[in-house]
C-alpha positions in Angstrom: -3.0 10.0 -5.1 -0.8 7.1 -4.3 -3.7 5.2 -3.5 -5.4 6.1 -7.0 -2.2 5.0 -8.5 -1.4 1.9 -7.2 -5.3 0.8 -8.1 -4.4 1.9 -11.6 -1.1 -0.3 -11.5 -1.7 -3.8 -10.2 1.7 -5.0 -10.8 3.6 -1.8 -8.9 0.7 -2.9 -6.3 1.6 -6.3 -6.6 5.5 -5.3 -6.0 4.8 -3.5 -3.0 2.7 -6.0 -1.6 5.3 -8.5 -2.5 7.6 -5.9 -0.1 5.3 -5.9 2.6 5.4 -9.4 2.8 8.4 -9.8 3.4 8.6 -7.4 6.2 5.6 -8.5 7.8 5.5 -12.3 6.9 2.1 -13.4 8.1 1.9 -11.1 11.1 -0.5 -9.0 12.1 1.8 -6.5 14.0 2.3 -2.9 14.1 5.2 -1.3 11.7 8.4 -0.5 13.5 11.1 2.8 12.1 13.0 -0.8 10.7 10.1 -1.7 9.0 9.8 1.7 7.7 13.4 2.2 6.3 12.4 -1.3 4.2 10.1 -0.4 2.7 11.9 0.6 -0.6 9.5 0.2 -3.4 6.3 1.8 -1.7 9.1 5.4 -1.0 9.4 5.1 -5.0 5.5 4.8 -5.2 5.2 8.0 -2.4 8.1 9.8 -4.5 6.8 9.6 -7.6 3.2 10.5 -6.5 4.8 13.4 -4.5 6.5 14.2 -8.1 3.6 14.1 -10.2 1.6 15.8 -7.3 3.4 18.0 -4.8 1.5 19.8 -2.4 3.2 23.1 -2.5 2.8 24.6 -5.6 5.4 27.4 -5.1 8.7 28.3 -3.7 9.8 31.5 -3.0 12.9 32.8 -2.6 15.2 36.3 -2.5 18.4 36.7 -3.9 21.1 37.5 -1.2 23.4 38.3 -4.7 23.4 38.5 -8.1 22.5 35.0 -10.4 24.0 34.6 -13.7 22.2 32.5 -15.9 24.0 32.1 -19.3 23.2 35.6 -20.7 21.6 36.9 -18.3 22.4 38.5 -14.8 19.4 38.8 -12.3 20.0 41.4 -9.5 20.0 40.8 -6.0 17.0 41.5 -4.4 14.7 39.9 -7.0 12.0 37.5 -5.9 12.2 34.1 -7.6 9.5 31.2 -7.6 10.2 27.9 -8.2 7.0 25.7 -9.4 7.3 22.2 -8.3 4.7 21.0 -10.5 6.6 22.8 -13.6 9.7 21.8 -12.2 8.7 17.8 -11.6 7.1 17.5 -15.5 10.2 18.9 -17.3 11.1 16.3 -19.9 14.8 17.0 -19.6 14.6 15.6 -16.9 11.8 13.5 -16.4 11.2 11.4 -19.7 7.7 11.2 -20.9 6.7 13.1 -17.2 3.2 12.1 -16.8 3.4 8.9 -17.0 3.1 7.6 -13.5 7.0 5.5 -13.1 8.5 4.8 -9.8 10.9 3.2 -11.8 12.4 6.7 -11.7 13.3 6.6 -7.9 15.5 3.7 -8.7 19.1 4.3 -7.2 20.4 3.7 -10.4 17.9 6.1 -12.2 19.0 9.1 -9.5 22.8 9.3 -10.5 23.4 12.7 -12.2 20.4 13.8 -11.6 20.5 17.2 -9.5 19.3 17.1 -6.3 17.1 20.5 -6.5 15.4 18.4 -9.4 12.7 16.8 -7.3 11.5 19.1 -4.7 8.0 18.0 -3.1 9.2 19.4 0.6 11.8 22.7 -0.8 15.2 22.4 -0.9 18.4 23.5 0.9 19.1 25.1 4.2 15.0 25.9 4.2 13.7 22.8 3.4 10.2 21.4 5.1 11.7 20.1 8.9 8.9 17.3 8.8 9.3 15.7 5.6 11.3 12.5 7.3 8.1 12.6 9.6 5.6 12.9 6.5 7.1 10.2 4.8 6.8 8.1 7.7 3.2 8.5 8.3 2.9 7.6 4.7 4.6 4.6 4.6 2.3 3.8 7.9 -0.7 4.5 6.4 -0.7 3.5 2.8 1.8 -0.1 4.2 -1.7 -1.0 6.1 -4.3 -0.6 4.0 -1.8 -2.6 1.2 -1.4 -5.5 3.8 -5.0 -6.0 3.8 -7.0 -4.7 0.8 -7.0 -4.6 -2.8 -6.9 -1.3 -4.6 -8.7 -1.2 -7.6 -9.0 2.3 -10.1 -12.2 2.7 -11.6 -11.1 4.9 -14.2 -7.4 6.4 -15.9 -5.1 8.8 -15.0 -6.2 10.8 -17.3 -9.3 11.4 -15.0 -7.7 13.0 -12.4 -8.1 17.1 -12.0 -6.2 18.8 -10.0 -6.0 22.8 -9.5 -3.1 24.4 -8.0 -4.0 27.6 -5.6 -2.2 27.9 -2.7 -1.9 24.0 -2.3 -2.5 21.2 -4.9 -5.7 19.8 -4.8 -7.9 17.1 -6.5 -10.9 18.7 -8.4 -12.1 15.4 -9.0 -10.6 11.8 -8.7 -11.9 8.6 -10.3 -13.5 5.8 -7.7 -11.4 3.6 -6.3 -12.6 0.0 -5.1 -11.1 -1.5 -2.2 -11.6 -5.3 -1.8 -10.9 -6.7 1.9 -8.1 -9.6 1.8 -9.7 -12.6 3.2 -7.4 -13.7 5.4 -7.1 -10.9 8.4 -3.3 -11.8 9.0 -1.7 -10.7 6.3 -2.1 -13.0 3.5 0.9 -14.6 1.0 -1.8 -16.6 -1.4 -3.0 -13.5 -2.9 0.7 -12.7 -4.5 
């Protein structure tokens, strides 16, 4: 999905790219865990994907006690589910939520916001254990393929279906073309 989205936004693309440069200059070498941790603008492209589009589309959980909620009082023992996908497009929020805006992973944009308000792995004391790891790979993966091709969306957004059963999943996804970067060291022209 972060793939389809970058084709759809050159300039994001272009930003990322930009990032990459920097890290990488004109080498040709391998990413390091430094490498990784720099890579700031293609974590908001992965977060914001992982917002619109998180894998897991439920979270259960069992209340050790009772929860107040304004007026009401649900009783211990009661199962709750937490949707993700309901959870990530809540306007309160998320302005305008399906719109596709890393801009909303901006440090600035993340003050006051709850931290149980984006939720791709869980949250709290039984959170997913490899989501440092996931994000890593990633960054790896979707890093290379920026360093030396062009993404290109042949289609919108709007194209995209997706189903949600016991994972998320892509019902059908527009084409994307992928255009080799001439140069094979990573090449600063193209910016």
């Amino acid at each position: 999905m972060a793939i389809i989205h970058l084709g759809l936004d050159q300039n994001m693309q272009n930003l990322v790219r930009g990032e990459l440069c920097e890290i990488f200059g004109d080498s040709d070498r391998d990413a390091t865990m430094e490498d990784l941790k720099a890579m700031t603008n293609l974590e908001r492209v992965i977060k914001e994907t992982m917002r619109l589009y998180p894998s897991v589309t439920g979270i259960t959980r069992t209340l050790k006690e009772p929860l107040r909620l304004d007026k009401y009082t649900i009783p211990s023992e009661s199962v709750m589910v937490v949707v993700p996908h309901l959870l990530h497009r809540d306007e309160n929020i998320y302005p305008n939520p399906e719109k596709f805006d890393p801009d909303r992973f901006l440090p600035e944009q993340c003050i006051g916001r709850h931290p149980y308000a984006y939720i791709p792995f869980s949250a709290g004391p039984r959170n997913c254990i490899g989501q440092k790891f996931a994000m890593y790979q990633m960054k790896t993966v979707l890093s290379t393929i920026l360093r030396y091709a062009i993404i290109e969306t042949l289609g919108t957004q709007e194209s995209i279906i997706i189903s949600t059963q016991l994972i998320m999943r892509a019902d059908y996804l527009p084409n994307v073309k992928i255009t080799p970067i001439p140069n094979t060291k990573f090449a600063r022209h193209i910016l």
